[in-house]
C-alpha positions in Angstrom: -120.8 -108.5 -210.4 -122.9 -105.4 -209.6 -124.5 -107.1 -206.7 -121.4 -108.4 -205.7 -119.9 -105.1 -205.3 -122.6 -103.0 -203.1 -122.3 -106.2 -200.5 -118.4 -105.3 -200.9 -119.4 -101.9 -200.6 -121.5 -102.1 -197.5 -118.8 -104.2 -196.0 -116.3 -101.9 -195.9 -118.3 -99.0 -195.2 -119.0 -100.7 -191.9 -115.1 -101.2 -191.3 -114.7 -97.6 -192.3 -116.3 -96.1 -189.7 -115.8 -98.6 -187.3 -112.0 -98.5 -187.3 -111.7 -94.4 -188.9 -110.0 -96.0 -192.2 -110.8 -95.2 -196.1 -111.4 -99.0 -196.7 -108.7 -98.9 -199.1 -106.2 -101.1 -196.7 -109.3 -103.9 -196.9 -110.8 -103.1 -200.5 -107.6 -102.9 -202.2 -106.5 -106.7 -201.6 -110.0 -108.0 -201.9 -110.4 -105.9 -205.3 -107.6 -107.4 -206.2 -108.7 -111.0 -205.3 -111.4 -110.3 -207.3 -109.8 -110.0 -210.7 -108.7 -106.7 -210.5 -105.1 -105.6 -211.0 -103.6 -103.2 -208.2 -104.2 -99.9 -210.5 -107.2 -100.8 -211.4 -108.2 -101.6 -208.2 -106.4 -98.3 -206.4 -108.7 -96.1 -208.6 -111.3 -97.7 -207.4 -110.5 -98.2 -204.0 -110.1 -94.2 -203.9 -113.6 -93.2 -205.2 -115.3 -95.1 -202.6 -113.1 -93.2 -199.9 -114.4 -89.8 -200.9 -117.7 -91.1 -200.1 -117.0 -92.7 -196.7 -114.8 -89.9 -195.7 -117.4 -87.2 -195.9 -120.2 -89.0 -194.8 -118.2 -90.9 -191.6 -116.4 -87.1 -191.1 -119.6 -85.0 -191.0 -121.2 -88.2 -188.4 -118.2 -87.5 -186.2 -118.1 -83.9 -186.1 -121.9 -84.0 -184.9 -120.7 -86.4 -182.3 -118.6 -84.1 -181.1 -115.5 -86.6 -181.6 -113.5 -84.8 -184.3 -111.3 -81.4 -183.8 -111.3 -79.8 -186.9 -108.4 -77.6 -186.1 -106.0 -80.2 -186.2 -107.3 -82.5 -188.7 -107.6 -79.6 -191.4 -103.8 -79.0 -190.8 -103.0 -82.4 -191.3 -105.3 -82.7 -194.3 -104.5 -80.0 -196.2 -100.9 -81.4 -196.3 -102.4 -84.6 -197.2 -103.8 -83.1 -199.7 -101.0 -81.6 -201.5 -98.5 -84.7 -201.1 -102.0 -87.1 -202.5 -101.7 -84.7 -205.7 -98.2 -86.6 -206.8 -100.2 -90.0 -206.5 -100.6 -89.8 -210.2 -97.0 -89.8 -211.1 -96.1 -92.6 -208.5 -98.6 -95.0 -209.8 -97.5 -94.0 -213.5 -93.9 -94.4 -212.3 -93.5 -97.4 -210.0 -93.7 -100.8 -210.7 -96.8 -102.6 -209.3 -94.5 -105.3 -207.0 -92.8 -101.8 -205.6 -96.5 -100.2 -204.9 -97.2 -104.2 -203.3 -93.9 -104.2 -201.0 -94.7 -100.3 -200.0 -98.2 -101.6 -199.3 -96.7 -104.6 -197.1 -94.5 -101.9 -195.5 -96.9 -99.4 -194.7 -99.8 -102.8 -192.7 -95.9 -103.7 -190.6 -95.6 -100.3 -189.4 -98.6 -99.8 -187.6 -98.9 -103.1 -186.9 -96.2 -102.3 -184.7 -97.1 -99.0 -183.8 -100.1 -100.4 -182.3 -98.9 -103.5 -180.4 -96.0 -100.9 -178.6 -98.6 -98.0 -178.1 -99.1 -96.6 -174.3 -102.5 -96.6 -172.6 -104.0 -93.3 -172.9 -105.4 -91.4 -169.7 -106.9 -88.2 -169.6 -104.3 -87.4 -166.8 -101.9 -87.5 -169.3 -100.6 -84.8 -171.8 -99.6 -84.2 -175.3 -97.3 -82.3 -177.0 -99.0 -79.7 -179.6 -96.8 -80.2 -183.0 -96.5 -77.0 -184.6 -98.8 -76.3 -187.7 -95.7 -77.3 -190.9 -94.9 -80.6 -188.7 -98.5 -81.6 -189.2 -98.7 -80.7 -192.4 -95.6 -82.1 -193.7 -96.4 -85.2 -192.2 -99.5 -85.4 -193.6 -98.0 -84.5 -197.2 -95.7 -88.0 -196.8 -98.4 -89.6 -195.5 -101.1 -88.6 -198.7 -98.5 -89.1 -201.3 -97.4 -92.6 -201.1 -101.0 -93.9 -199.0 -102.8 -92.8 -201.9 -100.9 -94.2 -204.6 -101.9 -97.7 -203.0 -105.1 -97.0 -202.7 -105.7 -96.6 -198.8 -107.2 -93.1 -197.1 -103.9 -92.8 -194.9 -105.5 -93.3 -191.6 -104.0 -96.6 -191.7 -100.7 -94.7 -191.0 -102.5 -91.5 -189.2 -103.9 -93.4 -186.7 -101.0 -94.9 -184.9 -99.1 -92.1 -185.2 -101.3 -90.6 -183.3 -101.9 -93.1 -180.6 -98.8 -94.8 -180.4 -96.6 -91.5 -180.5 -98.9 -88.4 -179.6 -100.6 -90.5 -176.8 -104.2 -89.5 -178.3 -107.4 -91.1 -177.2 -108.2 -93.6 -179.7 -111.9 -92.6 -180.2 -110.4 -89.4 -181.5 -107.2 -90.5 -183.5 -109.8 -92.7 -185.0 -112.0 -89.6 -186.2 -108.8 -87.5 -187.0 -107.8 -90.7 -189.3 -111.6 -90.7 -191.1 -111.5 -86.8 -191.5 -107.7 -87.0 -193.2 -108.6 -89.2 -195.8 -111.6 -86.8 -197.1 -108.8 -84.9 -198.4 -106.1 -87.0 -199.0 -109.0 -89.2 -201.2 -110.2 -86.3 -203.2 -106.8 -85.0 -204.2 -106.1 -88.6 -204.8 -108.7 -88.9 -207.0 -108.0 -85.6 -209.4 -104.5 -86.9 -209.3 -105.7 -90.2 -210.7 -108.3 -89.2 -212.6 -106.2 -87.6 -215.0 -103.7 -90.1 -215.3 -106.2 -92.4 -216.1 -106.8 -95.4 -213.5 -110.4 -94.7 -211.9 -113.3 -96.8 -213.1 -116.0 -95.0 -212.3 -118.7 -96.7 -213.2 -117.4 -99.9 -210.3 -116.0 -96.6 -208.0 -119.7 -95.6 -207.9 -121.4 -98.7 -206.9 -119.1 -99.6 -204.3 -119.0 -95.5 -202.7 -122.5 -95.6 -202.8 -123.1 -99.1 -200.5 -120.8 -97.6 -198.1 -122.4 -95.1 -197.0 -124.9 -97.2 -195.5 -122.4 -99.3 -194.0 -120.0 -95.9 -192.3 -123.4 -95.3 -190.6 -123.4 -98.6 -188.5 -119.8 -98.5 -188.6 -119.3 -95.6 -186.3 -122.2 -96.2 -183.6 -120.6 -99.9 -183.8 -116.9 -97.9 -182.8 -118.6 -95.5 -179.6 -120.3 -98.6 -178.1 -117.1 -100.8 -178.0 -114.3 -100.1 -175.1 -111.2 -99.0 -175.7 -109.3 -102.3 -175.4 -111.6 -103.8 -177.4 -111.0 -101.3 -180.3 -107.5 -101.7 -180.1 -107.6 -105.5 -180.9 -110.2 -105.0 -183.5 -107.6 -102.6 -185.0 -104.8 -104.9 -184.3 -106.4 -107.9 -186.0 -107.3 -105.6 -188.6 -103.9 -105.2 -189.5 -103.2 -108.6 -189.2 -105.7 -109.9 -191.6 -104.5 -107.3 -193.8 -100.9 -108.2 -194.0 -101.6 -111.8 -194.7 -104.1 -110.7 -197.5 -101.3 -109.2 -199.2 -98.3 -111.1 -198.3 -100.8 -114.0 -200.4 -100.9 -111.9 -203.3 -97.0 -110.9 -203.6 -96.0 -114.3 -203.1 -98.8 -115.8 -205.3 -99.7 -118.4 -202.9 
């Protein structure tokens, strides 16, 4: 099993960084595949987001692709809305957390297909500081209690309706889930649904794997990123729609 997990681990560091996700949207249903139930499997899927999340954020802000400004506002409200993650999971039925789950991969599978081509001739709309952050409260309460980082959401927000570059929106989507994943994981923590001992082996694998990840995302065009991301979803929403329907 233990070996089984770092190659899991490794995996979805690589996706990580490549598409600016926790790895929760992939290691959630494939946890979950592999015996685990969905709380069990959240907890999990949380830990290892801390560890890609720091280590893909800290890459990206050398790179000169992340702007802290923004993605600090945005996380920090993250943060806050993540610390209710607890309750929900405690509270809500594990077919509600699926649907919300199945919910969540349709939006921004839409998001994405209807999302303008970005220029650098065109021009964006600075939200004030409380939009961003109560945006990113909604955003970290109910994307944590499923297990996923948030960027799954984040990012084609920010593509499809703030017109950013994708490069960026990407690195603004990894750096959100650093806090949205730690507040997450005191949240859960307490209420008792990490294994840490699984959490561990799987965080530790990906680091390796957000490494490659990212110099795998600045080498790939821009149109090719957005059908990586848009098959992403895809693959994602079939994944679960398997496991709801128990086919």
């Amino acid at each position: 099993m233990e070996v089984q997990l770092l190659l899991t681990g490794a995996a979805i560091g690589i996706l990580s960084g490549f598409f600016g996700i926790g790895g929760g949207t992939i290691l959630v249903p494939v946890l979950m595949m592999m015996g685990y139930d969905i709380k069990s499997a959240v907890g999990i899927s949380v830990m290892q987001m801390v560890f890609s999340s720091l280590y893909g954020s800290w890459i990206n802000h050398k790179k000169g692709l992340l702007d802290l400004k923004e993605g600090a506002v945005v996380g920090i409200g993250g943060f806050v809305g993540a610390m209710g993650s607890g309750w929900l999971v405690y509270a809500v039925p594990e077919i509600v957390l699926e649907v919300m789950f199945l919910a969540i991969i349709g939006f921004a599978l839409y998001r994405f297909f209807h999302a303008p081509e970005y220029t650098k001739k065109d021009e964006r709309d600075n939200l004030p500081p409380y939009a961003l952050a109560a945006v990113g409260a909604v955003i970290g309460l109910f994307s944590i209690s499923m297990g996923i980082g948030g960027s799954i959401l984040l990012t084609p927000i920010l593509v499809g309706l703030l017109n950013y570059p994708l490069k960026k929106a990407v690195s603004a989507g990894l750096f959100f889930v650093v806090f949205s994943s730690v507040s997450g994981l005191v949240s859960l923590s307490v209420a008792g649904h990490v294994d840490y001992f699984h959490g561990f082996i799987i965080g530790c694998a990906s680091l390796l794997g957000v490494h490659v990840g990212i110099r795998l995302g600045q080498a790939t065009g821009h149109k090719k990123h957005k059908r990586a991301l848009i098959v992403l979803y895809i693959i994602i929403l079939f994944m679960m729609l398997k496991k709801v329907l128990g086919v």
